[in-house]
Structures are given as structure tokens and as C-alpha cells.
C-alpha positions as CSV (number, residue, x, y, z in Angstrom):
1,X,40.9,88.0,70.1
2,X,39.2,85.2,68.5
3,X,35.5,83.9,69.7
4,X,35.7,80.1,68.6
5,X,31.9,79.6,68.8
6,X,29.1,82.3,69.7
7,X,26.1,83.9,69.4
8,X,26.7,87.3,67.5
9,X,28.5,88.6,70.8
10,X,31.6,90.9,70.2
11,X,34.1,91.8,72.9
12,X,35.5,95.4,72.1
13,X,38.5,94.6,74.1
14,X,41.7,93.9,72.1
15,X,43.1,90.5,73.6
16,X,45.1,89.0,71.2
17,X,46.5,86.8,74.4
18,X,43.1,85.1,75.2
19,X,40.8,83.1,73.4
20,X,37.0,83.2,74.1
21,X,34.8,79.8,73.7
22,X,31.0,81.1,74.0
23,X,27.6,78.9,74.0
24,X,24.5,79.2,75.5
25,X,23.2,75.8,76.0
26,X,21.0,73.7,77.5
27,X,22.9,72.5,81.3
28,X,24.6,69.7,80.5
29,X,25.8,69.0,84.1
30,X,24.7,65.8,85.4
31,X,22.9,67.4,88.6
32,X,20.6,69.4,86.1
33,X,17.1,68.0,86.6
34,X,15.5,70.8,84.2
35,X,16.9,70.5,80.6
36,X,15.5,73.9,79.7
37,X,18.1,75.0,82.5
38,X,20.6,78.1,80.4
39,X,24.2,77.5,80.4
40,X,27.0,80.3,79.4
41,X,30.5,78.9,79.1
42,X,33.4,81.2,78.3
43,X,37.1,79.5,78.0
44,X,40.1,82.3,78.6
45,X,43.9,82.1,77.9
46,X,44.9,84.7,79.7
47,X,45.3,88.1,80.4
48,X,43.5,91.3,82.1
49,X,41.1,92.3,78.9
50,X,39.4,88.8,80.3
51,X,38.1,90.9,83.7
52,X,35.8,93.4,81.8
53,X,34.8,90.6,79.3
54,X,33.6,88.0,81.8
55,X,31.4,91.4,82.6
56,X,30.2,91.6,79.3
57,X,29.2,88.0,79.3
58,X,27.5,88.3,82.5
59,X,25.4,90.9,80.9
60,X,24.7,88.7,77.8
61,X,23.6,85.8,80.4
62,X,21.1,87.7,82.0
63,X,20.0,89.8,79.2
64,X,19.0,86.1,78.1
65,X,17.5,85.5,80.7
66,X,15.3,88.7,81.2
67,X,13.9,87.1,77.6
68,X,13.2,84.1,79.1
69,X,11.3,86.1,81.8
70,X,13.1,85.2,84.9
71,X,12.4,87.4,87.7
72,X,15.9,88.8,88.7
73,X,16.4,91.7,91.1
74,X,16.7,95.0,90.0
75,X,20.5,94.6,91.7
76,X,21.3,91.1,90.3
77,X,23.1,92.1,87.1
78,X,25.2,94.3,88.8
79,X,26.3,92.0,91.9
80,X,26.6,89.2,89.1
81,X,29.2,90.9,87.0
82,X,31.2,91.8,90.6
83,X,31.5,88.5,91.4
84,X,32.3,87.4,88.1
85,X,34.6,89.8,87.7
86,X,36.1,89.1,91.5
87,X,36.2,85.3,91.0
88,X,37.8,85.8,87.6
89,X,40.6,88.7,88.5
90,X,41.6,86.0,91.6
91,X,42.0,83.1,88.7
92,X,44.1,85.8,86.6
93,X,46.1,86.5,89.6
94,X,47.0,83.3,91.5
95,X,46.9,80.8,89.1
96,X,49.0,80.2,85.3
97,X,47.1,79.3,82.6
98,X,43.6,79.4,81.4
99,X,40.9,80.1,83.1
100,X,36.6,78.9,82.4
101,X,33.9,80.9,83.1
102,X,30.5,79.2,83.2
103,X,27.2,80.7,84.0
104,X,24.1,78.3,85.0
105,X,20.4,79.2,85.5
106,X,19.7,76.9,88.4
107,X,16.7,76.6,90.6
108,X,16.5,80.1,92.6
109,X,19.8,81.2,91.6
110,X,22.7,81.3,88.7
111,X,25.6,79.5,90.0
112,X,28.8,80.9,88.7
113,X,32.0,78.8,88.3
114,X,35.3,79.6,87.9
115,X,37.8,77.3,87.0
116,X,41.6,78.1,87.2
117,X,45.1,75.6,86.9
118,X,46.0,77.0,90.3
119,X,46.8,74.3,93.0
120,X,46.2,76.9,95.9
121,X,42.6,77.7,97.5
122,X,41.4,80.6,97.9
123,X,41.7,82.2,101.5
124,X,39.1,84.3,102.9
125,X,40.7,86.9,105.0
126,X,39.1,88.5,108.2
127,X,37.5,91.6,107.6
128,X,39.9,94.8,108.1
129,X,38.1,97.9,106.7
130,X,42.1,99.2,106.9
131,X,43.5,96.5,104.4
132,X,44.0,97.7,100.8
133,X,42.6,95.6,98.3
134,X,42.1,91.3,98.0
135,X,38.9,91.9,99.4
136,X,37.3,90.1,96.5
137,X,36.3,87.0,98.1
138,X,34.9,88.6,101.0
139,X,32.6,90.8,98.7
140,X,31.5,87.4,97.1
141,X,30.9,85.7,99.9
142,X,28.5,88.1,101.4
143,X,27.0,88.7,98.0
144,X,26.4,85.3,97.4
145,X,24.2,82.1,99.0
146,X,27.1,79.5,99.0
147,X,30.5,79.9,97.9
148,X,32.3,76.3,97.0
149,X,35.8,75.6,96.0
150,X,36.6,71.6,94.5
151,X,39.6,70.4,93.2
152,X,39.5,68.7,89.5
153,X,42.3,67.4,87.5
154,X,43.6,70.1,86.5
155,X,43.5,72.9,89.2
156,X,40.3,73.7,91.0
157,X,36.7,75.6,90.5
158,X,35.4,77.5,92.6
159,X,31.3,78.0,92.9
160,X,29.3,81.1,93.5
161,X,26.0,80.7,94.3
162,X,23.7,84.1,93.8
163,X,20.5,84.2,94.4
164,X,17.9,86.1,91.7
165,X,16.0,88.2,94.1
């Protein structure tokens, strides 16, 4: 494991097939009105120790913004690091390559992206209480406000919108 750039945060989960790219900035998307707006990026290479440490960056993320004094739910951290964890196993899983993480404070919510090298969408499959498993993207979907896939140039991203309370 090697964090390129970071706050004091440590991942206790011996990776040495993924690299971890941290920072807690200002958004820097161009649809940010609100400079003060908290970013969280986290750049992957590969491998499953990247599940439970996109959780541990979720947790970082809100920590932050609990000192901030955002009013989150007393549920949010936990449905936050599910669908972190969800959108991030489905990037491990059907796509090569690395994968991005990034966490943004914005307006009523914190909208996390995943992006992947994957050409595929993802496809939400009809509820079957019968079906083992890949019920990922139905847990975020009902979790979430908006869920948003976009191609880019070099796979696609896919957007999770969850509310704070």
C-alpha cells in the first residue's frame, strides 16, 4: 500500500496491488457554487483490500464533516459506507483497471462517485428476494435520492446521490 497524498489516514489493510490518492479539498467541480463545499477523492489500482478501505474513507468523510457540523442522520454513516462499498465492489468486479472514489458535500446530500474503465453499465435487476447476491445496485438505489451513470473517456462513473437526513 502506498497513500500518495493524505491527511494522517492509515489503511490497516495490506494492499500492495492498489495505490491510494487521498485529499480533502475544496469541490473543484465546475457545478460547485459553494467553494467551502468538502471533497474526498481516493484513486485505486485494484484489488478487494479497496472494498473495506473505500469504508474507511467514507468514515474519514463524515467524521469531517460531523466537525464541520453538518447535520447527518444517525443512519447516514452507515448507509454511506454500503453504498460505497456496493458501488466500489461492482467497479472491482465488472470492470479492469483502476477504479476513483470521490466523496462531495453537496447541497442536502454527499454525492458519491465511482468511476471504473468498464465499457458496460450497470443493470438494475428486478427484485427477486430468491436471487443470491448482485443485489448491490438495488440496495443503492433505494438508499439513495438519484442514482446516475455517464460515460467519460475512459470508462464511465456512476453517481450516488444520498441524502443527510
Amino acid at each position: 500500500m502506498r497513500i500518495v497524498k493524505g491527511r494522517g489516514l492509515r489503511y490497516p489493510y495490506p494492499a500492495p496491488d492498489r495505490t491510494v490518492k487521498l485529499c480533502m479539498t475544496p469541490a473543484h467541480r465546475p457545478d460547485a457554487a459553494d467553494a467551502s463545499v468538502v471533497s474526498s477523492v481516493v484513486e485505486f489500482r485494484g484489488g478487494s483490500a479497496m472494498i473495506p478501505a473505500s469504508r474507511d474513507v467514507v468514515h474519514g468523510f463524515v467524521d469531517r464533516l460531523g466537525d464541520r457540523g453538518v447535520d447527518l442522520a444517525d443512519s447516514f454513516l452507515d448507509a454511506a459506507r454500503l453504498v460505497a462499498s456496493e458501488l466500489v465492489t461492482n467497479a472491482l468486479r465488472h470492470a479492469p483497471g483502476p477504479c476513483r472514489l470521490e466523496l462531495t458535500l453537496v447541497d442536502d446530500g454527499v454525492e458519491i462517485a465511482v468511476s471504473d474503465t468498464g465499457e458496460g453499465y450497470p443493470t438494475f435487476l428486478p427484485r427477486d428476494p430468491l436471487r443470491v447476491g448482485r443485489h448491490g445496485l438495488e440496495i443503492v438505489t433505494r438508499l439513495c435520492d438519484e442514482v446516475i451513470t455517464k460515460p467519460n473517456a475512459t470508462g464511465k462513473t456512476v453517481y450516488a446521490r444520498l441524502p443527510l437526513r
